[in-house]
N, C-alpha and C positions, 0 to 999 in steps of 0.2 A: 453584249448580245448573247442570246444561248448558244448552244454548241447544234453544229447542222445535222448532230448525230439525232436520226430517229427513235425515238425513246417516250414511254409512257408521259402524261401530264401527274405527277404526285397533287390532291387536295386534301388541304386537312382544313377537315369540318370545323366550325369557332375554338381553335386551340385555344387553351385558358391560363398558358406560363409562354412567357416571348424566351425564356429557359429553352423550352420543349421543342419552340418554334427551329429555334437556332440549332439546336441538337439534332433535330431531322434535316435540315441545309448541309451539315455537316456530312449527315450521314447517306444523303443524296450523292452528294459531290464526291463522298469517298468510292461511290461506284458509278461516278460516270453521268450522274440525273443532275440535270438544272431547270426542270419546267414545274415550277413550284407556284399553286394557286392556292390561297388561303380565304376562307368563307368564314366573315364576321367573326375575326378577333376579339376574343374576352377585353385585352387589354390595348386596345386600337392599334395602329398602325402612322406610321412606324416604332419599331419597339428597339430603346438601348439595349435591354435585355438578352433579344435575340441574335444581334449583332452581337455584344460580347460573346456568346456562346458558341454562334457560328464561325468567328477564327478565319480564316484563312477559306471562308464556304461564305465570305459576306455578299458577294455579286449574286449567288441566288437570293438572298430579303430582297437588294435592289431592282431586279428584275423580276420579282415575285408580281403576281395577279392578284388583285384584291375584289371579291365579290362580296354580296351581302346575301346571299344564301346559293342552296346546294344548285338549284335551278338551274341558277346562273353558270356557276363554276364547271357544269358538263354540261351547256350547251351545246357546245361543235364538237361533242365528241359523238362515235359513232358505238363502242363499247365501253360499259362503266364497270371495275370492279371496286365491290366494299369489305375493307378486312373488318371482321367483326365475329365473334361468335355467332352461330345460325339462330338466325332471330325466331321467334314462336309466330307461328301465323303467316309467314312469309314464304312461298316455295322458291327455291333459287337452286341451280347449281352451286356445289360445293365445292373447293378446289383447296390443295393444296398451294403456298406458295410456289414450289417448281413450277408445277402443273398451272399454273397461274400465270406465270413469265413466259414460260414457254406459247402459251396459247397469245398473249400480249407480245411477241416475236412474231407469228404466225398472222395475226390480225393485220400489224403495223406496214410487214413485208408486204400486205394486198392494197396498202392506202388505203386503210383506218384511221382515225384517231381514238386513243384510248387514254381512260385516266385509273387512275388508283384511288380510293377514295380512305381518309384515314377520320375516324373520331374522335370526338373532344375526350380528354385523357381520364376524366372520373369516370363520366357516364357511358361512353361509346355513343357510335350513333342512334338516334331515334329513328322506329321503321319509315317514317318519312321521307327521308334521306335512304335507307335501303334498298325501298320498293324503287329509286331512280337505276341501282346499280341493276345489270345482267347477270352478274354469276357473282358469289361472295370466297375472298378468300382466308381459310381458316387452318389458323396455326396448331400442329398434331402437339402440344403444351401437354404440360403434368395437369390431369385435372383436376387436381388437389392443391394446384396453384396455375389456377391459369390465365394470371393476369402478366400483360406489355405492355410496356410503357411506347409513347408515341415515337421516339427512336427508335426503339425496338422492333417493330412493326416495319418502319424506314428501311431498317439495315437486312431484316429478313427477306423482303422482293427487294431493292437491289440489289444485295449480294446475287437472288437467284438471276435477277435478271440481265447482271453482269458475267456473272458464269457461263447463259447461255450465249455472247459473246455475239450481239446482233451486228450485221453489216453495218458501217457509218452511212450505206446509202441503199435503196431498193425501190427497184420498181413498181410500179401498179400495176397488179393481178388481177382485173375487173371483170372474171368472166360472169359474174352472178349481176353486173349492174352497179350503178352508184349507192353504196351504205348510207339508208339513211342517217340523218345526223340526230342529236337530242333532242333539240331543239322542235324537228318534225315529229318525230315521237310526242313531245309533249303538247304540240297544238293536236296531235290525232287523239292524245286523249282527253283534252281539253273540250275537242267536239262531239266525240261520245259519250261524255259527264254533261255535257249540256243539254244533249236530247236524249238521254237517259232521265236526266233530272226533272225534263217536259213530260216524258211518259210516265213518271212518276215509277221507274225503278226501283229508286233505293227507297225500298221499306219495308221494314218501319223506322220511322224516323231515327231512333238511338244506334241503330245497325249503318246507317249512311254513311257516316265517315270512314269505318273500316271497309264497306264494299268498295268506297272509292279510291281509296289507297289497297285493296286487291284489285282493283281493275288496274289500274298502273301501272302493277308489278306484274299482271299480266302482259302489259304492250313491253314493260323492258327487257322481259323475258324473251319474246319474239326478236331474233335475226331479221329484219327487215329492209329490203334496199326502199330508194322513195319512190319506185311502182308498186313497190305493196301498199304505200301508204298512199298515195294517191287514188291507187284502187279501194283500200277501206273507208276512204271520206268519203268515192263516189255509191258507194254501197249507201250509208247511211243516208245520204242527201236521198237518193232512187226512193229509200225506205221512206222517206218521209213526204216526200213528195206525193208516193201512192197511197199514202196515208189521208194526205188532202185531199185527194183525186175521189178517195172512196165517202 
């Protein structure tokens, strides 16, 4: 079973070595992390692999989360961060890891859930998968080599976020309302691409798919408990209805 310590959810996006897999369990557990979700394994699941690597950090593979994409894997959560260099085209909060753990303490303390989102070890993540996260965290690297390997990435927010040394238990601080979860977020955008799509919004046609992953990344952007979001569904239905009317 995991440990009752509140603590971020770690995801790594389709890791492509069960090497890699196991070397970040490793480096979970050496600070304290056991909520490990893995989205569409290169080399399926279960992996001998990442078991030999993992050592003495094996109970995180067997308790691991297995999704078949990002979607899924930050459903219930209510903040997503993605380590990644700042992608082109995307506006997001930048952070430091400190500044990153520290604000993932801060969130957790008010009953959040939050996850960390980590990328496939060549490529990194595709804006796809970024436009889900809220804020992105980016390592201050030589930039004349600023490539991490996916442990690497592991050990730098745990370490910080073992540093900053969070209570094993903490209450819910609800004066702003219930945080929405991801999940609501992505039906609110879900319903806005749809009757955006009837009004015939995105166009011209070859610009569509990028307006609609900036609209996205516009809702995960927004802090939203689920009266905001309840109110912008009722917004859109109103709109459309006077639309009929007229």
């Amino acid at each position: 079973m995991p440990s009752p310590t509140l603590q971020p959810a770690y995801v790594l996006i389709r890791p492509q070595m069960g090497e890699n897999i196991g070397a970040a369990a490793r480096g979970m557990w050496n600070f304290g992390l056991d909520r490990m979700r893995v989205v569409a394994p290169r080399d399926g699941w279960p992996n001998q692999k990442a078991v030999a690597m993992a050592s003495g950090a094996g109970r995180l593979l067997d308790e691991a989360q297995i999704f078949d994409d990002t979607g899924g894997a930050v459903a219930d959560c209510d903040y997503v961060y993605a380590t990644t260099a700042r992608p082109r085209g995307l506006t997001k909060l930048v952070l430091t890891p400190e500044a990153a753990m520290a604000d993932a303490r801060a969130r957790i303390s008010q009953g959040q859930k939050v996850a960390v989102m980590f990328g496939p070890e060549r490529s990194g993540m595709e804006n796809d998968d970024i436009a889900r996260a809220n804020a992105i965290i980016s390592v201050p690297v030589n930039p004349e080599f600023p490539s991490l390997n996916l442990a690497q990435c592991v050990l730098l927010t745990g370490y910080e976020w073992r540093r900053a040394d969070v209570p094993s238990a903490a209450s819910r601080v609800d004066a702003l309302g219930d945080w929405a979860e991801q999940i609501e977020i992505e039906k609110l955008s879900e319903h806005y691409e749809q009757r955006l799509e009837t009004a015939g919004f995105f166009f011209p046609e070859h610009k569509a798919e990028n307006m609609k992953v900036n609209l996205r990344n516009l809702w995960s952007r927004m802090p939203m408990t689920r009266a905001d979001v309840q109110m912008l569904h009722g917004i859109m239905r109103q709109m459309v209805r006077w639309k009929e009317r007229g």
